[in-house]
mmJSON file of the N, C-alpha and C atoms, coordinates in Angstrom:
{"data_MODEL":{"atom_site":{
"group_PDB":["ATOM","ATOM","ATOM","ATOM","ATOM","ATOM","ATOM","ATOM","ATOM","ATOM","ATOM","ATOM","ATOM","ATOM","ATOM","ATOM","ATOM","ATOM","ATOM","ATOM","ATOM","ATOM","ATOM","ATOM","ATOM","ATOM","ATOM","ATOM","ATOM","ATOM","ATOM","ATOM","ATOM","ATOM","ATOM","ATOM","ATOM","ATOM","ATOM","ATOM","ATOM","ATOM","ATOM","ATOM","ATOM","ATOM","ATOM","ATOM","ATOM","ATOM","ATOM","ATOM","ATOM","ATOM","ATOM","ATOM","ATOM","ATOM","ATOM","ATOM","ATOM","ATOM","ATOM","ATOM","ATOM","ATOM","ATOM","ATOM","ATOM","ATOM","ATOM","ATOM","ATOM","ATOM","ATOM","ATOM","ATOM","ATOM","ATOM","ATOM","ATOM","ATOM","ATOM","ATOM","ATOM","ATOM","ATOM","ATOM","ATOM","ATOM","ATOM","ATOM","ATOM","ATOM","ATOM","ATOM","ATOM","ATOM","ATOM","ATOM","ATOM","ATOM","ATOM","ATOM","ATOM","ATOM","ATOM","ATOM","ATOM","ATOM","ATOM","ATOM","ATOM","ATOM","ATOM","ATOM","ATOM","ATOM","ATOM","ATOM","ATOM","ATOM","ATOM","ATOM","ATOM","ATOM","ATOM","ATOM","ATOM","ATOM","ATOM","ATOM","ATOM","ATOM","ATOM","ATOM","ATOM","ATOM","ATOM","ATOM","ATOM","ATOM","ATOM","ATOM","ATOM","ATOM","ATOM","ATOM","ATOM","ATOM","ATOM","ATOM","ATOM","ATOM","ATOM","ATOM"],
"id":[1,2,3,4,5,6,7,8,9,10,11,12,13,14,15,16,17,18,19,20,21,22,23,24,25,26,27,28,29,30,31,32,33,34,35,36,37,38,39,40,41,42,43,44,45,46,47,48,49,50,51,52,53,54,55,56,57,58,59,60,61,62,63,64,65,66,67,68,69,70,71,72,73,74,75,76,77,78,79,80,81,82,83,84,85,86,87,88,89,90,91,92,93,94,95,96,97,98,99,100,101,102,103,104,105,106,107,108,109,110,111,112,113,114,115,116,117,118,119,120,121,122,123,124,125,126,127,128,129,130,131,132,133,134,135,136,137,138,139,140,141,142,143,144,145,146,147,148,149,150,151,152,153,154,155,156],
"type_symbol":["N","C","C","N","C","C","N","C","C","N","C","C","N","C","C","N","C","C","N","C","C","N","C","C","N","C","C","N","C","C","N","C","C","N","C","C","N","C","C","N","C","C","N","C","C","N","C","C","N","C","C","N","C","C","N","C","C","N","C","C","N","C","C","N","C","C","N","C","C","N","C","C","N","C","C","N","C","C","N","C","C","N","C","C","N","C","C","N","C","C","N","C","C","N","C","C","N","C","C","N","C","C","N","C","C","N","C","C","N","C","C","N","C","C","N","C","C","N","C","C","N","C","C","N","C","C","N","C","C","N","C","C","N","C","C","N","C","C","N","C","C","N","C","C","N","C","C","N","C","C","N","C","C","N","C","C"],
"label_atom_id":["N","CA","C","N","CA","C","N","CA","C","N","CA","C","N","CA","C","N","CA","C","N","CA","C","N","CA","C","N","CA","C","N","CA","C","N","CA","C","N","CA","C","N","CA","C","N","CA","C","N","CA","C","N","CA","C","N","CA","C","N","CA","C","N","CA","C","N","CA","C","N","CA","C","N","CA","C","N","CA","C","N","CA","C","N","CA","C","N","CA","C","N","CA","C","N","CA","C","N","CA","C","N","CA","C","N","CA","C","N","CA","C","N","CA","C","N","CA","C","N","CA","C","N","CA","C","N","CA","C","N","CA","C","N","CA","C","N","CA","C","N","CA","C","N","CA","C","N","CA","C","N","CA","C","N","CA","C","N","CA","C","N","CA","C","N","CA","C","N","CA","C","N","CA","C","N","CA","C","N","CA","C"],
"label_alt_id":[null,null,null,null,null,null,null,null,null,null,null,null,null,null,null,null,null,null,null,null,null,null,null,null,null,null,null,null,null,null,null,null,null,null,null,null,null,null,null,null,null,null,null,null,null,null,null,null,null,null,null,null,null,null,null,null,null,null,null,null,null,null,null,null,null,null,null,null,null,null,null,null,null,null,null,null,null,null,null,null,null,null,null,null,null,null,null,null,null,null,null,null,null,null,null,null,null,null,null,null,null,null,null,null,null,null,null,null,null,null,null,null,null,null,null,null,null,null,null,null,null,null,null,null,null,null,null,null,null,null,null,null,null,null,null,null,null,null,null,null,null,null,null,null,null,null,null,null,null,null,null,null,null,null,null,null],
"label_comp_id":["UNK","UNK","UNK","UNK","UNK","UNK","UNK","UNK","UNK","UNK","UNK","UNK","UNK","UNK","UNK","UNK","UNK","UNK","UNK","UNK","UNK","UNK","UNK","UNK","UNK","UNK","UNK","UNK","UNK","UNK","UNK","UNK","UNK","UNK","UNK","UNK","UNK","UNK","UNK","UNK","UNK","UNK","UNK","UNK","UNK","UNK","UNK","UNK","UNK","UNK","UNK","UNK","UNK","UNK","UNK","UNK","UNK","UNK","UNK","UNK","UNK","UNK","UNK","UNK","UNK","UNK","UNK","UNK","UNK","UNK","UNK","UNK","UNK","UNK","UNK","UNK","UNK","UNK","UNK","UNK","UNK","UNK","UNK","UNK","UNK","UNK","UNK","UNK","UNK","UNK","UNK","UNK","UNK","UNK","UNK","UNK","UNK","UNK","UNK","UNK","UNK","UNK","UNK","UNK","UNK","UNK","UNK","UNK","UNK","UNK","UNK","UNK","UNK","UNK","UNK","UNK","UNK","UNK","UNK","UNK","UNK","UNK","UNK","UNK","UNK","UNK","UNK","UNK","UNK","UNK","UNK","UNK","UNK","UNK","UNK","UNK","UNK","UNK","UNK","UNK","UNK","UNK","UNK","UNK","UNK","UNK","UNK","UNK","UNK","UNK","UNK","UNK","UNK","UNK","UNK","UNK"],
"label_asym_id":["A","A","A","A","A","A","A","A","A","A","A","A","A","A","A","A","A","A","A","A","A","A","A","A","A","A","A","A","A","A","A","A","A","A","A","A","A","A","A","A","A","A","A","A","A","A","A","A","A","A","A","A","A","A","A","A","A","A","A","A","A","A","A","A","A","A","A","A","A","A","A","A","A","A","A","A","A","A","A","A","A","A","A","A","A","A","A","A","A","A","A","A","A","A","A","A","A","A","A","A","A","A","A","A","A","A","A","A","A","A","A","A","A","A","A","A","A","A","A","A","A","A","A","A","A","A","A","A","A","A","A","A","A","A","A","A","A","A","A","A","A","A","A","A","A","A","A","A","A","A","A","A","A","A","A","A"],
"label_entity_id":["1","1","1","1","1","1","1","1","1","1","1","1","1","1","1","1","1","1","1","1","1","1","1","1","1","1","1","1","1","1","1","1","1","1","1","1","1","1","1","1","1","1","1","1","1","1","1","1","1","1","1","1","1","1","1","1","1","1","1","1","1","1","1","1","1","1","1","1","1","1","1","1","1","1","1","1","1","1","1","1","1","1","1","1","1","1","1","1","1","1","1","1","1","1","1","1","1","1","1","1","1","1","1","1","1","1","1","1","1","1","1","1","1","1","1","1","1","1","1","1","1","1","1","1","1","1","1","1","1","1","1","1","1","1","1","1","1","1","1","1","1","1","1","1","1","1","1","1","1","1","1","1","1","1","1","1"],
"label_seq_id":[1,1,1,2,2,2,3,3,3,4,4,4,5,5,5,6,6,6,7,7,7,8,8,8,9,9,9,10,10,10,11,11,11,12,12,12,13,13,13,14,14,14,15,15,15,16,16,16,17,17,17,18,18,18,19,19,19,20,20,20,21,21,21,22,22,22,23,23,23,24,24,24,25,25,25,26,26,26,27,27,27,28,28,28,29,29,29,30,30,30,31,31,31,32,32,32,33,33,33,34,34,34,35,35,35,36,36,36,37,37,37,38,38,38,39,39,39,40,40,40,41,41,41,42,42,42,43,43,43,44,44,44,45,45,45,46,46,46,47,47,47,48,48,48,49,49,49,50,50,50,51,51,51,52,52,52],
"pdbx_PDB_ins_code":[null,null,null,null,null,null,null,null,null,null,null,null,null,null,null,null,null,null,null,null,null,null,null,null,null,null,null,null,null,null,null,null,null,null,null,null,null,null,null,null,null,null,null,null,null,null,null,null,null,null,null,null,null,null,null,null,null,null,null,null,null,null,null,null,null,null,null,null,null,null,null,null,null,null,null,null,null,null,null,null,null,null,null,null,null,null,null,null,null,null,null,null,null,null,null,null,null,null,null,null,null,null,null,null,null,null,null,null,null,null,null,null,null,null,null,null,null,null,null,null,null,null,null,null,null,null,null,null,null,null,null,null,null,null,null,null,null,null,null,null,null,null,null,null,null,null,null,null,null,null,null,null,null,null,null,null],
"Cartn_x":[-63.332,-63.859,-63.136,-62.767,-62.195,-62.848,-62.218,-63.176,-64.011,-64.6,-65.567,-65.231,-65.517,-64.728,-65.442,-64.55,-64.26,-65.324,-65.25,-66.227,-67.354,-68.246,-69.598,-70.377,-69.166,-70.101,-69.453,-68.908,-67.998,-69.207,-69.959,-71.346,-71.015,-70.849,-70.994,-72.507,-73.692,-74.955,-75.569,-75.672,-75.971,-77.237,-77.976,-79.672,-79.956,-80.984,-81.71,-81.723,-81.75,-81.936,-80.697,-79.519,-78.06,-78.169,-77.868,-77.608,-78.398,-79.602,-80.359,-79.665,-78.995,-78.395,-77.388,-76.779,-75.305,-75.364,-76.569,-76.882,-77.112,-78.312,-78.347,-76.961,-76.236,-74.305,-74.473,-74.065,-73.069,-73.634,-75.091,-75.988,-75.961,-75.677,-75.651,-74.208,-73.059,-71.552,-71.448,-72.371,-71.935,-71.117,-71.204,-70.288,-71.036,-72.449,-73.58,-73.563,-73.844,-73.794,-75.129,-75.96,-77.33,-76.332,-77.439,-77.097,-78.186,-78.237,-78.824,-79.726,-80.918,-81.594,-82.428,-82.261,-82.848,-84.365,-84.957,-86.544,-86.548,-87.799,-88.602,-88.372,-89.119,-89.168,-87.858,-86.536,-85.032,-84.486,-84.669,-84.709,-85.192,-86.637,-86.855,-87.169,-86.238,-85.953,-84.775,-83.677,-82.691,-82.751,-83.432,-83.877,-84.504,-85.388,-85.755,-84.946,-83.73,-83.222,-81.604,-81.452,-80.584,-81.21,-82.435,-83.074,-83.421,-82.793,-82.854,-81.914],
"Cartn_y":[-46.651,-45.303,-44.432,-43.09,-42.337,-41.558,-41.132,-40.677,-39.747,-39.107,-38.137,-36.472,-36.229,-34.551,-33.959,-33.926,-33.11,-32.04,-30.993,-29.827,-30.065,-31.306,-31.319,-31.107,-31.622,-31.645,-30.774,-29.335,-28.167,-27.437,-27.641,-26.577,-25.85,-24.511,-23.787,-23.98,-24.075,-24.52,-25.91,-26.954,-27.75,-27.886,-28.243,-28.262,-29.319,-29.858,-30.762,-30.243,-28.664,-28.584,-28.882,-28.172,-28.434,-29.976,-30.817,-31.998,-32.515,-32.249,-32.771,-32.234,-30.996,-30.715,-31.343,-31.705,-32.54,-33.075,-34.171,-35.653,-35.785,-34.6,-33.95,-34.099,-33.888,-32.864,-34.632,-35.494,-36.797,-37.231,-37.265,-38.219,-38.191,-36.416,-35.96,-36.131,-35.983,-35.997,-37.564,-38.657,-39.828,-40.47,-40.003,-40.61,-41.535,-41.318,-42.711,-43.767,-45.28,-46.528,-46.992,-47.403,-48.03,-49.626,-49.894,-51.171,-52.052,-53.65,-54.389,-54.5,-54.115,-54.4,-55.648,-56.291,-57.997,-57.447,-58.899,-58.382,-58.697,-57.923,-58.841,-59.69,-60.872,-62.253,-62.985,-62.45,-62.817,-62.33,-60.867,-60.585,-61.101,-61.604,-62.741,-64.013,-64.367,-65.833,-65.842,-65.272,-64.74,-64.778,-63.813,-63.459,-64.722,-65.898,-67.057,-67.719,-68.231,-69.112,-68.561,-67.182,-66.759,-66.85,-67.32,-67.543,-69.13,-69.761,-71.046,-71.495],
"Cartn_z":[-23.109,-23.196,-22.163,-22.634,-21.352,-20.358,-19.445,-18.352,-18.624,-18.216,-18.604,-18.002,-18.856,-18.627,-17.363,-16.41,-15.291,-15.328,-16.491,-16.548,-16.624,-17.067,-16.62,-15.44,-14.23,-13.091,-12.145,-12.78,-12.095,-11.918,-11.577,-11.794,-9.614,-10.148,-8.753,-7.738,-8.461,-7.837,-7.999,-7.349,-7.612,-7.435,-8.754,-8.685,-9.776,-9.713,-10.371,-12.21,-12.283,-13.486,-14.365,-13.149,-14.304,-13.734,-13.17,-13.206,-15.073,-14.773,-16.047,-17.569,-17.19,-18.401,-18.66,-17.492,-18.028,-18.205,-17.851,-18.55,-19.61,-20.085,-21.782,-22.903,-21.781,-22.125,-22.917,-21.762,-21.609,-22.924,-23.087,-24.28,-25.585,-25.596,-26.962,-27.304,-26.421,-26.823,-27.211,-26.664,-26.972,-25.98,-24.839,-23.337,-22.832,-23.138,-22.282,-23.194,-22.932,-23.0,-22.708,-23.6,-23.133,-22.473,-21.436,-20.827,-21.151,-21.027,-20.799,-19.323,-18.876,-17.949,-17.811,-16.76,-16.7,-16.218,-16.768,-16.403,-14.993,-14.901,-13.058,-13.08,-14.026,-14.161,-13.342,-13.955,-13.836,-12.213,-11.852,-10.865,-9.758,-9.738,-8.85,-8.919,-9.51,-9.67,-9.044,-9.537,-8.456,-7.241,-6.659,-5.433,-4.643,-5.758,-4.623,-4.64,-6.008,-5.844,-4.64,-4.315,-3.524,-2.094,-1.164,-0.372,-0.114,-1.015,-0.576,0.645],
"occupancy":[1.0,1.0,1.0,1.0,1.0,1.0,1.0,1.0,1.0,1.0,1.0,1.0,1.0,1.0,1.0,1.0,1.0,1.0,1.0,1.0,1.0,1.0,1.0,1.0,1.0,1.0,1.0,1.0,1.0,1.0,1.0,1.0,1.0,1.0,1.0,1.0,1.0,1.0,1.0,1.0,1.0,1.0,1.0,1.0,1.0,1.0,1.0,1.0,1.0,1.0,1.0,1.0,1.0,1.0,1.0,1.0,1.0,1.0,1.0,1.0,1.0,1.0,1.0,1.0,1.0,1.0,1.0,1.0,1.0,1.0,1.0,1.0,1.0,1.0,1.0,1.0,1.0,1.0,1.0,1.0,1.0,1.0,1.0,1.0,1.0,1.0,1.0,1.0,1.0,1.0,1.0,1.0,1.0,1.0,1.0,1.0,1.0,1.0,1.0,1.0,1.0,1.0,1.0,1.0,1.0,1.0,1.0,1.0,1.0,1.0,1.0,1.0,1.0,1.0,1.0,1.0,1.0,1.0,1.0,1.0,1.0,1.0,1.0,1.0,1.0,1.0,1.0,1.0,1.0,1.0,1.0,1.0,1.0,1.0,1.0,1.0,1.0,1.0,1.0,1.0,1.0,1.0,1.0,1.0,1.0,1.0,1.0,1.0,1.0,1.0,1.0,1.0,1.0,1.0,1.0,1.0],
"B_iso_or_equiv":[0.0,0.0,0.0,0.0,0.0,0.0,0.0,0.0,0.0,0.0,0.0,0.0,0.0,0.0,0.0,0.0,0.0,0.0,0.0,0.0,0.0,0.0,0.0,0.0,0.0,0.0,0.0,0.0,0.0,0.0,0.0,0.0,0.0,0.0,0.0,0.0,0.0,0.0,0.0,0.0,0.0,0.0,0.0,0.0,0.0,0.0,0.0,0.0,0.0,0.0,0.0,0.0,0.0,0.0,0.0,0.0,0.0,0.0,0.0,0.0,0.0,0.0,0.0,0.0,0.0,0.0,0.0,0.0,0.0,0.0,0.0,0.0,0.0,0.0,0.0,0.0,0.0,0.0,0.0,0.0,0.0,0.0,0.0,0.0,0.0,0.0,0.0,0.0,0.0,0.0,0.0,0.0,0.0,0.0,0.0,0.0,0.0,0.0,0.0,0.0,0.0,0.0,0.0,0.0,0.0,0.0,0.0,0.0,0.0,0.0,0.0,0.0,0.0,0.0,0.0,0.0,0.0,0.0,0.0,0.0,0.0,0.0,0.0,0.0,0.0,0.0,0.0,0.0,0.0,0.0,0.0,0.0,0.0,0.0,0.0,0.0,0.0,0.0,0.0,0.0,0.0,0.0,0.0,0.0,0.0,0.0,0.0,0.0,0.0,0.0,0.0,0.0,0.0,0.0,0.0,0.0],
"pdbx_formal_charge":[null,null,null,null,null,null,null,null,null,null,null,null,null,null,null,null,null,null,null,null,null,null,null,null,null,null,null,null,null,null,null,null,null,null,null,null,null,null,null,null,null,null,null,null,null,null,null,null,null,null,null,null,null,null,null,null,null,null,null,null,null,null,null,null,null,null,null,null,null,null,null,null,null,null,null,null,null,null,null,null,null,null,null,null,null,null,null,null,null,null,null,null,null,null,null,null,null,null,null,null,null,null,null,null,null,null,null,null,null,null,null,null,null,null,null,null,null,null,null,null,null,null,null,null,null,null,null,null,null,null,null,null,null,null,null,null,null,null,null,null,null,null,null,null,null,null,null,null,null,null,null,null,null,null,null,null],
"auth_seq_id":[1,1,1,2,2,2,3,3,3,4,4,4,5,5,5,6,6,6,7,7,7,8,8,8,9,9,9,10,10,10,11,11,11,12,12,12,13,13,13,14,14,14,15,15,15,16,16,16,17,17,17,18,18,18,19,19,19,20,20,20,21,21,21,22,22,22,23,23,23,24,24,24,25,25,25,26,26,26,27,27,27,28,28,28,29,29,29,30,30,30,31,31,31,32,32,32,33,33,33,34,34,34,35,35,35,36,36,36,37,37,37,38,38,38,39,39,39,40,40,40,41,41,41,42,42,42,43,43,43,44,44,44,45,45,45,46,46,46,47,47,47,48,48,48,49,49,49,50,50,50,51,51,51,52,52,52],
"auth_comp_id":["UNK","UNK","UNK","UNK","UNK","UNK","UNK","UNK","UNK","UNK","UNK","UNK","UNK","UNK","UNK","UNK","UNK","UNK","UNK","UNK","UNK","UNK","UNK","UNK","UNK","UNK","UNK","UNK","UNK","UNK","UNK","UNK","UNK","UNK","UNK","UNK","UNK","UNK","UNK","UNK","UNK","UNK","UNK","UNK","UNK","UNK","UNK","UNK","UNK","UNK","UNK","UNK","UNK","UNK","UNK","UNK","UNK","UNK","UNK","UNK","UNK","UNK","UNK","UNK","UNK","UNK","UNK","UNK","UNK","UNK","UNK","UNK","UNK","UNK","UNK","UNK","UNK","UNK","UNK","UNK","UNK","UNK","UNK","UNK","UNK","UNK","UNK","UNK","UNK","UNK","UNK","UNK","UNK","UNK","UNK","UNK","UNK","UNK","UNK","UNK","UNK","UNK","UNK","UNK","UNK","UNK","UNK","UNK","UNK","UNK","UNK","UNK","UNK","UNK","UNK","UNK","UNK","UNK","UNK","UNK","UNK","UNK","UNK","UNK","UNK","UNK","UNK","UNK","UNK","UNK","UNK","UNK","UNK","UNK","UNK","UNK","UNK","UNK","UNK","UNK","UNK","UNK","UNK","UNK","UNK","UNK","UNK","UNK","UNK","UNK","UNK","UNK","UNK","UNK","UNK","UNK"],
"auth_asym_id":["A","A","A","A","A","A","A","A","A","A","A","A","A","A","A","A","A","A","A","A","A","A","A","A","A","A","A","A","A","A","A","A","A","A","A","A","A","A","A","A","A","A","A","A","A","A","A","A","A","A","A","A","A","A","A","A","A","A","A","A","A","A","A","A","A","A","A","A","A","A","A","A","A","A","A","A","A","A","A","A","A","A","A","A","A","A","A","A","A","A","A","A","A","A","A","A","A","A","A","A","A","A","A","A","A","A","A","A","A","A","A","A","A","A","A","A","A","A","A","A","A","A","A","A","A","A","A","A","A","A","A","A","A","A","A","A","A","A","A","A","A","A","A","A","A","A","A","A","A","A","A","A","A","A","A","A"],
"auth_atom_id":["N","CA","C","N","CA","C","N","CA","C","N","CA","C","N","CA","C","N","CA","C","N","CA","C","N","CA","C","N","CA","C","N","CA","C","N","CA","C","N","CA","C","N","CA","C","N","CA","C","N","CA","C","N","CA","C","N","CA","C","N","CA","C","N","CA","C","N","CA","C","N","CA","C","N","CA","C","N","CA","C","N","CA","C","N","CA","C","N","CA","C","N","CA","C","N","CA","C","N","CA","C","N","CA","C","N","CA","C","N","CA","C","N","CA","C","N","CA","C","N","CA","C","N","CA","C","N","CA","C","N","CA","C","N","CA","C","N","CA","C","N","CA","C","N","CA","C","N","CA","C","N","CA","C","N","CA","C","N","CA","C","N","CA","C","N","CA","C","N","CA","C","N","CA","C","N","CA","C","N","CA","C"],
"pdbx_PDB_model_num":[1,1,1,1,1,1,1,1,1,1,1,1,1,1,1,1,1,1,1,1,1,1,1,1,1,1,1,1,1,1,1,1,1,1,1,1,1,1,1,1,1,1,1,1,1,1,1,1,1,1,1,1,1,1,1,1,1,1,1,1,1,1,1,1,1,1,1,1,1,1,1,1,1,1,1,1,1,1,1,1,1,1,1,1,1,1,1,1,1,1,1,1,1,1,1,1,1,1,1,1,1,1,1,1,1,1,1,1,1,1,1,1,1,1,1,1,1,1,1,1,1,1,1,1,1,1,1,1,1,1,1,1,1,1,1,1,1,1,1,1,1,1,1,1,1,1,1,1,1,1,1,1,1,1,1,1]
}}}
């Protein structure tokens, strides 16, 4: 996938509302990627078996 256009995040004021619009921007153009998120469950199991 290519980088993501420069002009989304040219915004002269930076505020919570344009941020939210550009994310709007990225979702609707088709630039975002749903990911796989691991459950809790996985996360700390991890976490004990990395504390051993």
């Amino acid at each position: 996938m290519p980088a993501m256009p420069r002009q989304l995040w040219r915004c002269s004021s930076k505020t919570d509302r344009n941020d939210a619009e550009g994310l709007a921007q990225i979702v609707r153009t088709g630039w975002y990627r749903s990911v796989h998120v691991k459950s809790f469950k996985a996360h700390r199991l991890r976490a004990l078996l990395g504390a051993r």
